[in-house]
N, C-alpha and C positions, 0 to 999 in steps of 0.2 A: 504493500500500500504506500510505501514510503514514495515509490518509484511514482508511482500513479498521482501522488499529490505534487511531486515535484514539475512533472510536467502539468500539472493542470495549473496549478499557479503561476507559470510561463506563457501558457498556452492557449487558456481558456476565452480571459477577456480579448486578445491580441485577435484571435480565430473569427469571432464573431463583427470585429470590426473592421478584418480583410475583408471576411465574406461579405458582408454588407457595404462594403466601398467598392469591391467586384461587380456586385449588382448594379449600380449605380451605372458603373463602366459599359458594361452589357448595355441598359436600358440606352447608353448615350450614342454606341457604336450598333444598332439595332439592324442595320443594313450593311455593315462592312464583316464581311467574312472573316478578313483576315485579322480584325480586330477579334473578332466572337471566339474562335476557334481554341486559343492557347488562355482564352480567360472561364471558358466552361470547362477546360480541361483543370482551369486552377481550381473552379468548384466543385470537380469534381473530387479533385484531391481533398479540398477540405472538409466535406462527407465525409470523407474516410477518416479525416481525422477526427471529426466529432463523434463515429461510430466507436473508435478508439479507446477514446475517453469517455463514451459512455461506456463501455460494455459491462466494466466489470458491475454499478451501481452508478446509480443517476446523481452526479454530483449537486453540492448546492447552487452554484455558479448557471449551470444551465438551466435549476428549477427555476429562481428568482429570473433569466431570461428567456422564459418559454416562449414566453407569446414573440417575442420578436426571431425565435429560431423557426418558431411554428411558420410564421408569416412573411419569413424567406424560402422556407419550403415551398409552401401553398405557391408563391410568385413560378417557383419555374414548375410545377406541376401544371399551374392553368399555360406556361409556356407554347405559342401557337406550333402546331406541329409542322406545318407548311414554310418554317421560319426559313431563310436564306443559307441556314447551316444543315439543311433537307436535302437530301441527293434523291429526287426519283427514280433516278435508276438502278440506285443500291441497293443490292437485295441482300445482301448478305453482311457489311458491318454494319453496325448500329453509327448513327449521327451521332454528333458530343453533346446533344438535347437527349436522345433516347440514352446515352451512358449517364449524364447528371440526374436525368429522372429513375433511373434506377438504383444509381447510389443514394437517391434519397427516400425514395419508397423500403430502402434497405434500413434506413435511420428510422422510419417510421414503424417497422416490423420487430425493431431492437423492442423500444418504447412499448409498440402493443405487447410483445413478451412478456414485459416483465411486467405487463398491468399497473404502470407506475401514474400514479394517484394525479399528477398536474397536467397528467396527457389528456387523460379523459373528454375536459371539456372540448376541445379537438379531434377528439375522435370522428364525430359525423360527419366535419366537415371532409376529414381526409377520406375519409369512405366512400363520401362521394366523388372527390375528386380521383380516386384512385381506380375506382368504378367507371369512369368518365373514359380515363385515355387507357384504362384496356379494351370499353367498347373500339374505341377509336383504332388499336393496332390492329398492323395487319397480318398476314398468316408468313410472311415471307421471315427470314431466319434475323435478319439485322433487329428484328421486335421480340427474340425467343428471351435474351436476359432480362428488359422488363416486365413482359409479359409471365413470366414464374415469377416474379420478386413482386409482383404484383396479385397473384393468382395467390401465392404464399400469404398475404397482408390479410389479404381477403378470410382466408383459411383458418389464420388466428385466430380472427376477431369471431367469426363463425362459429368456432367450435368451443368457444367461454360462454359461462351461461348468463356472466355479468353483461356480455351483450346480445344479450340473445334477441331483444328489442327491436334492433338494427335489420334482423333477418326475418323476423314472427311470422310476417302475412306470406301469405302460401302466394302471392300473386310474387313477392321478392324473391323466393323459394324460385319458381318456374322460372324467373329470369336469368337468375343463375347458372339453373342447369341450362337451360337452352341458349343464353347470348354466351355464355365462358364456358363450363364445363364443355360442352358439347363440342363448339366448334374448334377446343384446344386437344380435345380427344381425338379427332378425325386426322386419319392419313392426309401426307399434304406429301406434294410433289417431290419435295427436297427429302423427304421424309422416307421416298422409293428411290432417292439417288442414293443415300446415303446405305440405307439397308443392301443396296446392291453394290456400289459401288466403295463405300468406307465403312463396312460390318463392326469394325472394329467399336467406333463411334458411336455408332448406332444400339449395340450392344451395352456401352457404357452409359447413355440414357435410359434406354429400358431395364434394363436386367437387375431383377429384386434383388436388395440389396446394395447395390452400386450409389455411390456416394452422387455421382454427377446428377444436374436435377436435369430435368425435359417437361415442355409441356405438359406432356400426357400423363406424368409422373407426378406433378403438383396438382393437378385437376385430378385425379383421382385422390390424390390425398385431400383436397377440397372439399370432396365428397364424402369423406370417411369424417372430417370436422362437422358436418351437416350433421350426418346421421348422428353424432354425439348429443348433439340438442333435439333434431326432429328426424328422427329414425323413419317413423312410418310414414310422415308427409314427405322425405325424399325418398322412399323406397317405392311408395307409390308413384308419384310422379317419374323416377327414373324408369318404373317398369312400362310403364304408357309408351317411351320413351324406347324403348329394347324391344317391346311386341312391334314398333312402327320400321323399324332400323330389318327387323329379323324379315317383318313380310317385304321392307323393300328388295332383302338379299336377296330370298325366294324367287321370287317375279325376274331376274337376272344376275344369277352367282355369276357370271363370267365378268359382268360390268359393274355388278353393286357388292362387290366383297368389302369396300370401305366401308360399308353399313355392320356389316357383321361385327366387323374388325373393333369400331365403335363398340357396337353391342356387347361385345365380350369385355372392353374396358370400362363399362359402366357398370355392368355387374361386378368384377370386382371393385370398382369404387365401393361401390354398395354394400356387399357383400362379406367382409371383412369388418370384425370390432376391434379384434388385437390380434397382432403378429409380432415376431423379429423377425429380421433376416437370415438370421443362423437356425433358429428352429420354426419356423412358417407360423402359419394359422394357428390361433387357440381358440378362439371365439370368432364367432359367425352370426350374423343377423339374423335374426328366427323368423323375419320377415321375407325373407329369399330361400326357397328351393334350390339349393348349388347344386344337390344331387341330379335333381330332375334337370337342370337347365345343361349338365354334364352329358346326359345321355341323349338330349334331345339336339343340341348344338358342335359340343366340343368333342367327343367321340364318333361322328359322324365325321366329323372333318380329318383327323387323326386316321379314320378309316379307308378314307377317300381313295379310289381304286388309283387315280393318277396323281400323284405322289407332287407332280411337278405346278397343280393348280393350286392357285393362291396361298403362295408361300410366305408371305406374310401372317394371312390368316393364321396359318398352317405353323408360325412361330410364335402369333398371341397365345392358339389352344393349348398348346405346349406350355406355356408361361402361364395358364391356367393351373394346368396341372400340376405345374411345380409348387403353385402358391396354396394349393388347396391339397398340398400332400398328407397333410395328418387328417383330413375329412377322408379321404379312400380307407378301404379297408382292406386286408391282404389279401383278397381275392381281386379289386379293383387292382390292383397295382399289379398281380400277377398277369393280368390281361393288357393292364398297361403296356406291360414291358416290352414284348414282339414290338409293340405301335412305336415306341418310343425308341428301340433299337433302329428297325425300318428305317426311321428319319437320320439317324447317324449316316446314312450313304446321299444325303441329298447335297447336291450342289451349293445353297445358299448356306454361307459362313454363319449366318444368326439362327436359322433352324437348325444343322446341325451342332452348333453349338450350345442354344436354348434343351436340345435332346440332351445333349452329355449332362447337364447341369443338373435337368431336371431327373435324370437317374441318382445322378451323384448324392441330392438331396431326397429321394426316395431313402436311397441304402444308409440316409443317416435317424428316419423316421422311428419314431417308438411308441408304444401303446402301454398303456397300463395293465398292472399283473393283480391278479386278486390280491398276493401278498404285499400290496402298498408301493412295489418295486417298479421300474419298465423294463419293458425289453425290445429290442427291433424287431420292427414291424416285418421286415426283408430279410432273413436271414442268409446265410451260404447255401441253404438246401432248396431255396424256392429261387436263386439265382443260377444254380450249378445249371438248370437245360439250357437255360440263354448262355450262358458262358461263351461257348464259340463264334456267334453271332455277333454277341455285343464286345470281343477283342476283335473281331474282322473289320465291326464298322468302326472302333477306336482307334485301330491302328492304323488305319486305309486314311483316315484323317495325318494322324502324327507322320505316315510316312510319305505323305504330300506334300511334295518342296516347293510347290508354287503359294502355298500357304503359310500364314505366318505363323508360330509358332502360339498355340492354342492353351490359354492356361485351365480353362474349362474343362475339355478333354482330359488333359493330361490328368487334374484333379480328381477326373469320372474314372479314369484309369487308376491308380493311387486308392482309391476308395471301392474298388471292384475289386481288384485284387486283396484288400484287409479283408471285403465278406466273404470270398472265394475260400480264404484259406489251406486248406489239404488238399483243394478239388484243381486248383491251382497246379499243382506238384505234376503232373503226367505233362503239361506244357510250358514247363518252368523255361527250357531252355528258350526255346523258340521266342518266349517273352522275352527273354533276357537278350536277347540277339536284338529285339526290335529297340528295349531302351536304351541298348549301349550305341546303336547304330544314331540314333534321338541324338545322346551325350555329343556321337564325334560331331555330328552336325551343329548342336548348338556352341559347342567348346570353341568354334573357328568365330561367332562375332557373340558372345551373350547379350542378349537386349532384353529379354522378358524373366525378370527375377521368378515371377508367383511362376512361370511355366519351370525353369532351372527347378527349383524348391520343389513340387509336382514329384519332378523327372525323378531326381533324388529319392524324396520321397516313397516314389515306385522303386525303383531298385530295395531302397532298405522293407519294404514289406516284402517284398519277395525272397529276400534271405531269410527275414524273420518265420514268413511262414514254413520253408523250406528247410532250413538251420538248424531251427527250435527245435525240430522233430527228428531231426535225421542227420545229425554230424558231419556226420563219413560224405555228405556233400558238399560239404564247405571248402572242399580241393577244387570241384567244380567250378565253383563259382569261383575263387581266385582265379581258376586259368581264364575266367572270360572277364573279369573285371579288369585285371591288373592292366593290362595293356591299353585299356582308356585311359582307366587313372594313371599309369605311368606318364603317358600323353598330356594329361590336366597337367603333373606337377612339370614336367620339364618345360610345355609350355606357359608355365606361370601364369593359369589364368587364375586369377587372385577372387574372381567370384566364386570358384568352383574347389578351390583348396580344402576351405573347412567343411565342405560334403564328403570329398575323396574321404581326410580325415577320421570323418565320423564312422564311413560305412568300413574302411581297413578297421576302424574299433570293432565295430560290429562282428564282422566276420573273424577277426582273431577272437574272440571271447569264445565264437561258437567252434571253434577248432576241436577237433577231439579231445578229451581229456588224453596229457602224458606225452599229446604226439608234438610240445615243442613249438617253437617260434617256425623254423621251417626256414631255409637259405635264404626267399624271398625275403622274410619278414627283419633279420637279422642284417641283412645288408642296405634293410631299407631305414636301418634305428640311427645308424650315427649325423646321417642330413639330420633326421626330425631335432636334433640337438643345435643345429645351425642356427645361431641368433636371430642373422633377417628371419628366418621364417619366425619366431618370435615378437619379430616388430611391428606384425599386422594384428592390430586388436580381435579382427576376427577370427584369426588361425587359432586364438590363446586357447578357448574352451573346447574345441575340437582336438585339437595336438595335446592337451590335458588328460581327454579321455582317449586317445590312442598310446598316449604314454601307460595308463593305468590298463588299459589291456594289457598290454609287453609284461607288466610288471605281473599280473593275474594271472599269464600264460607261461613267459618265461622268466621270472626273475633269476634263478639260481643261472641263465644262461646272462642273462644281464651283465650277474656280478664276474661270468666267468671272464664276456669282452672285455672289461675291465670299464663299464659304460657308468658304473652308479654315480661316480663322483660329478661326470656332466649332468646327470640327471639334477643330484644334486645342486647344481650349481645354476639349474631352472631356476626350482625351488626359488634359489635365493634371489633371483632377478624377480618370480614375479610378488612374493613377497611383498617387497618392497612397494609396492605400487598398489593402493586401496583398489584400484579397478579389476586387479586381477588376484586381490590377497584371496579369496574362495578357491581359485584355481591353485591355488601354493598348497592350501592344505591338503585338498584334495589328493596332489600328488605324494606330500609327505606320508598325509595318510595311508596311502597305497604301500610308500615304502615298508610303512611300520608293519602291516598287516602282510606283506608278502616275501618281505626280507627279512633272513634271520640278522639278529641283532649283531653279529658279529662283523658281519659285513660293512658293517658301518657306525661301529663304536667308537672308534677315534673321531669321528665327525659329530655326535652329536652334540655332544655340549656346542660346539659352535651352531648346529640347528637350533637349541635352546637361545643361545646368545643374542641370537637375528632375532627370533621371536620376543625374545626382553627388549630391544633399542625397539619395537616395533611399541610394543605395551608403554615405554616412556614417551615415546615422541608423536606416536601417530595415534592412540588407543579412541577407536569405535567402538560402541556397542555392538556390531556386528563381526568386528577382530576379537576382542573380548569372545564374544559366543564361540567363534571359528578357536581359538586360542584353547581356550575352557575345552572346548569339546575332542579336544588333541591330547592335552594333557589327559581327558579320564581312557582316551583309547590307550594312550603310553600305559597310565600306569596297571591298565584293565590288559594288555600283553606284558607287562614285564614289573608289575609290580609296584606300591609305593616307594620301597628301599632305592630304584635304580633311578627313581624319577628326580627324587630329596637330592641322591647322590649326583646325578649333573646339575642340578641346579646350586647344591652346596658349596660345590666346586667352582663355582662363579660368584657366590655369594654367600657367608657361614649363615643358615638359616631362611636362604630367597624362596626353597619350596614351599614352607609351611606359610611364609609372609604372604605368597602367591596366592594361597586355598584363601589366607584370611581378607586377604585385601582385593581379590579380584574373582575368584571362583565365588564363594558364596554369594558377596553380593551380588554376582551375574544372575544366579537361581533365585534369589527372591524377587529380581525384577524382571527376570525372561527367562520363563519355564519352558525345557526343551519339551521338544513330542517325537513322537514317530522314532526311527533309528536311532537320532539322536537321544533320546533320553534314554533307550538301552542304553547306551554305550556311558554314559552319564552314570548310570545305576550300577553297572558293572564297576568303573571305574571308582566310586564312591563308595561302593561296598569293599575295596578292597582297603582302601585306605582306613574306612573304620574300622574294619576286622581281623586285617592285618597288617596293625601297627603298633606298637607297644608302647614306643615312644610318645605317642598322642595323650598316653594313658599319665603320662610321668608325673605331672605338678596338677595343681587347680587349672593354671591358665590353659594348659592344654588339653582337659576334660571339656572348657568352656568351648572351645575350638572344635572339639568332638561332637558337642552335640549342636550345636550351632551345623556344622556336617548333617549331623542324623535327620535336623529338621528341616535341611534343605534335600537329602534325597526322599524324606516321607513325602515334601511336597513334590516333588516329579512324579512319585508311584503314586497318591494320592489326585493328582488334575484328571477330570475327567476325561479330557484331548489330548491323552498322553500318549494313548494307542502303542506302548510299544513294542519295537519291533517291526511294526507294518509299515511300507512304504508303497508306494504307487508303482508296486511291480509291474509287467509285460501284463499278466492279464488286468488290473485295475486300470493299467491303460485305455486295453481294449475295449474295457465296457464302458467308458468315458468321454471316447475319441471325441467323438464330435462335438463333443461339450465346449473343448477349447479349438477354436478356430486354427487348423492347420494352415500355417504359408510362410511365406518371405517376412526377416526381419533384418532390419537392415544393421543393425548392430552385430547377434550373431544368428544365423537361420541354424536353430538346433533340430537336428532329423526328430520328429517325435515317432517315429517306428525303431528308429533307430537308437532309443532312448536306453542309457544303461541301466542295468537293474541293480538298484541300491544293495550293494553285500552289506550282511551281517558278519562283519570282523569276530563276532561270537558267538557261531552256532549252536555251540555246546552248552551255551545259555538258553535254556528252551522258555522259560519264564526267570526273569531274573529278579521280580518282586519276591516270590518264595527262595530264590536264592540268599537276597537279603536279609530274610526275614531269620532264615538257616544260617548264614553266617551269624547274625547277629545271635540264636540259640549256642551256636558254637562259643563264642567270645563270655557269653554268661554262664556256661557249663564250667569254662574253665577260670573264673573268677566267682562263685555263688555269692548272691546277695548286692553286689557291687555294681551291676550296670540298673536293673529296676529304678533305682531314685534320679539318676542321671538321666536315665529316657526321661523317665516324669516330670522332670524340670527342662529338658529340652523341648519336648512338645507341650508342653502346662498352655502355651503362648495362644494356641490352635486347636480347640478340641476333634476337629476335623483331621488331623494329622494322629491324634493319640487315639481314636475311635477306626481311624485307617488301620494303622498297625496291630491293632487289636485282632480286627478282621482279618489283616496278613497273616498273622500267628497261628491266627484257626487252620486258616488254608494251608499253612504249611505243616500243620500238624506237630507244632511244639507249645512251649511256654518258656518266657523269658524269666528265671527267677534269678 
């Protein structure tokens, strides 16, 4: 806020006294172009800057001057359209009249937002005015950004019920739908060059989801504003409206398919209460038969003997379907599917692309399960007979070079292959041939990230499903991978690195147990240690986890190249650097848990070392967590004794200083869950159980249980779950939940996602471990820890009522 008052008391009064001595200027040069031009361009900047400074909250400066911002708006909205800065024969940029009238209908849309209390009395006026000159635009593309920012305004204010007033009479109602909604729904000429000729485009206006606005995409949300306030008065009137549209198709589908085209767009205007994007429809108008209008209009056309009539049409019914995917039932969808395959071989970029989509979004569908659960609606078993059809029509796409590189597709591919699974496996290779064929192609110019990411994507499911189940194939698939990916790295394509990366993790993890890093893998570890490769932010958490395969699969061959100390020597670069200090542990971690300790004793007090200049000079609560959760893995593999011991050697008494001044308080204000608080509970249990030293004087009993009542509270948080982490299959049953694609920091493969180890297996429950150590500790002291618990946990009845209940489960008693 600091930043935001600084510039508004620079800015605010100065803003309002350009602008209105700009006006003035305008009003004086009213017939000289070249006067008009570079001072509507200045108001239009300063729109922008007043959207600026309003956005976050409406300051006091421009309440106290409303009326006069109001009333330099109002001036260029009644602005004549025919003004001398008018090109007639522009059809396609907007005037610097239609760009200021949009940037200010954009200030005006802020304001209705936020329903902000000084606007109000202005409201009717700009309603009307706003009302005025979208009658007045015309269907040609130079009018497409006012005309949304305008149809948006409208939309607002429409769908509050504080103005409900403004819209009430059904006679206002009909105007709507038939002067705006209607005619910003209809196919318009540009509208068939674009779809044929820049699909691309075109697909970026329409396609649910898609951020870009387009007429037809704000008129139907228009619609859906309406119905919030007068559901039945616009669903009736829209349906008068779609019975007139449907008999005009009738009477000549060859010439009135734009009637349809409409029709289907009003119904879903209408038709829809709530969606998102990522998971469709949830509510539906109980005013509209979707089902009956599906059988009667949309599946006929889907059906349609000549595949090649009304392709437009033929990509709205499509985009029907996609949007009304959770209303089908599995029997709809299985009949779907052929119709929806079929369209994957049609010529037009936006049908076959509207097809892959609306698969892709099928196979993410879920129903409700009587046990309170979901499950997919589309399983692998009700996919498996289209399988061959629907990779013919996917592929015959991807491996068309006259087309650009399709992220829909690839996506519908990616997400076919996750349902496919095992069924998968008899044409693994042949798949594998087409993505890597994809790779060389796209590796020579990458333009399309979400498609790259896809590609990827596909490959790591298809090891996944293959891999997981069946080892001994993991030789396979190196001999056909490596040779692309060899090709990514020596060609340095620096988008494609941290994929290589990930998937060589991948695929070493799934290596046989026992059979070794393997020549390839061995001669490929001493580059991965090469700094430049290090120096790309992206490569760090990819090369991270391919380092932490090596170590999973081969460390004892690691330590034999003589490779740990580079390893090593990661570590301490990324360390250093909060951006990458997660990655440091990560790989440390790996060491401690797969290298025996010998390997690398004379180095660790200096790993210690790094880790304390990090605790002095840089300490985050999230170093701190990372730090804490290292030490209980140390001392949970090798003991309190060895932990004291490197750190004493640095400091006479720095470990115990460490538990008191930095572990504990971490646990009372950030309680681990998941893996982490295993390893936490281990680690802590060992320290209280076996340590004698703790036991010595007062102060260090005080220290002990202080300890006790910070591991009771870990075992004790309800979200502590541990042990569990979001393995391979909690993945699976999730996927779609989070949005798979391109990030542009790092794109992490989420198929290709490691499964968090348990550094302690052998800890099958490690609350009754604790609960057993601690029986251990009081058997061989009697009488002497009960008073100590009791005064540790006194604090917390919740924590002495836990342990109560541990003791039973563990089947002892603390005496």
């Amino acid at each position: 806020y600091r930043d935001i008052i600084y510039a508004l008391e620079r800015l605010q009064a100065p803003l309002l006294t350009l602008f209105a001595e700009t006006g003035k200027a305008v009003e004086a040069y009213r017939s000289d172009v070249r006067q008009l031009r570079p001072r509507f361009g200045a108001l239009r900047s300063m729109c922008r800057i007043f959207y600026s400074l309003n956005y976050q909250d409406l300051p006091e400066y421009f309440e106290d001057h409303m009326s006069d911002w109001m009333g330099e708006f109002a001036k260029y909205l009644r602005y004549p359209a025919d003004s001398v800065l008018e090109d007639p024969d522009e059809e396609t940029e907007p005037s610097p009249v239609d760009v200021l009238q949009a940037a200010v209908v954009e200030n005006l849309n802020l304001y209705a937002d936020k329903d902000e209390e000084p606007f109000l009395p202005f409201l009717p006026q700009f309603t009307s005015l706003v009302w005025g000159r979208l009658m007045a635009l015309t269907a040609l593309p130079k009018h497409d950004a006012l005309a949304t920012k305008s149809i948006r305004f409208l939309s607002s204010l429409v769908g509050k019920h504080m103005h409900r007033s403004l819209f009430q009479e059904e006679a206002t109602l009909r105007q709507v739908i038939s002067n705006i909604v209607i005619p910003n729904l209809m196919i318009r000429e540009v509208d068939e060059e674009r779809f044929e000729d820049d699909p691309n485009e075109f697909i970026l206006g329409d396609m649910e989801g898609s951020d870009t606005e387009s007429r037809r995409k704000v008129s139907q949300e228009l619609l859906r504003s309406m119905c919030r306030q007068f559901e039945a008065e616009t669903t009736t009137i829209c349906s008068e409206h779609v019975g007139t549209m449907l008999t005009e198709f009738t009477s000549d589908p060859s010439n009135k398919w734009a009637a349809k085209d409409a029709a289907i767009h009003l119904m879903l205007g209408i038709s829809v209460r709530a969606e998102s994007a990522q998971g469709g429809v949830s509510q539906v108008n109980e005013n509209v038969n979707v089902m009956d209008f599906f059988h009667s209009n949309i599946l006929t056309e889907l059906r349609e003997a000549d595949m090649s009539k009304r392709p437009m049409v033929k990509a709205t019914s499509i985009k029907f379907v996609s949007t009304f995917r959770n209303q089908f039932a599995r029997g709809h969808l299985t009949a779907l599917m052929p119709l929806l395959i079929a369209h994957l071989s049609f010529d037009s970029v936006v049908v076959h692309t509207y097809a892959a989509a609306a698969i892709e979004k099928i196979l993410t569908c879920k129903e409700d399960k009587l046990d309170g659960h979901k499950s997919f609606k589309f399983v692998g078993s009700d996919l498996q007979p289209f399988l061959q059809t629907l990779f013919t029509g996917l592929f015959g796409i991807v491996d068309n070079a006259d087309l650009n590189e399709n992220e829909y597709v690839m996506k519908c591919v990616m997400r076919s292959l996750s349902v496919a699974r095992d069924d998968i496996i008899p044409v693994t290779e042949i798949v594998l041939e087409k993505l890597t064929s994809a790779l060389g192609r796209v590796a020579k110019n990458p333009r399309n990230p979400q498609y790259n990411h896809y590609l990827f994507e596909s490959i790591a499911v298809l090891v996944k499903a293959v891999c997981a189940k069946e080892p001994q194939h993991t030789a396979a698939f190196e001999m056909m991978l490596f040779p692309p990916f060899q090709t990514v790295l020596q060609m340095d394509v620096s988008e494609f690195t941290p994929y290589v990366f990930q998937v060589l993790a991948q695929l070493l993890e799934y290596r046989p147990r026992d059979s070794g890093l393997g020549d390839a893998y061995k001669s490929l570890f001493p580059p991965l240690l090469t700094p430049m490769l290090w120096e790309r932010k992206g490569n760090i958490p990819a090369l991270t986890r391919l380092l932490q395969a090596y170590l999973l699969k081969g460390a004892s061959e690691i330590v034999a190249m003589g490779q740990l100390m580079g390893l090593l020597g990661v570590f301490q670069k990324l360390v250093s650097s909060k951006a990458n200090e997660a990655s440091a542990f990560d790989l440390l971690s790996s060491v401690v848990i797969h290298v025996p300790l010998d390997a690398y004793r004379a180095n660790m007090k200096d790993m210690f070392q790094i880790l304390l200049v990090r605790l002095q000079s840089g300490k985050t609560p999230r170093f701190v967590r990372l730090a804490t959760n290292f030490f209980a893995l140390f001392i949970g593999k090798f003991g309190y004794q060895s932990y004291s011991d490197y750190l004493n050697s640095i400091q006479p008494g720095l470990g115990l200083m460490l538990v008191t001044q930095v572990w504990i308080p971490r646990l009372q204000t950030d309680t681990p869950v998941k893996m982490e608080a295993k390893i936490e509970v281990v680690g802590l249990t060992k320290i209280l159980c076996e340590t004698p030293t703790l036991l010595a004087d007062t102060n260090t009993e005080q220290i002990w249980a202080q300890i006790l009542a910070g591991t009771m509270k870990i075992i004790t948080n309800p979200q502590a779950r541990m042990g569990l982490s979001a393995g391979a299959g909690a993945e699976d049953a999730d996927y779609e939940e989070t949005e798979i694609g391109y990030d542009a920091a790092f794109s992490r493969l989420h198929f290709a996602a490691r499964a968090v180890l348990d550094p302690f297996p052998e800890a099958k429950d490690p609350a009754v471990d604790f609960a057993k150590g601690l029986y251990g500790l009081c058997s061989r002291n009697p009488g002497k820890f009960p008073p100590l618990i009791q005064h540790a946990l006194q604090a917390d009845p919740k924590l002495a009522a836990g342990l109560e209940s541990l003791v039973q489960k563990a089947g002892v008693s603390l005496v």
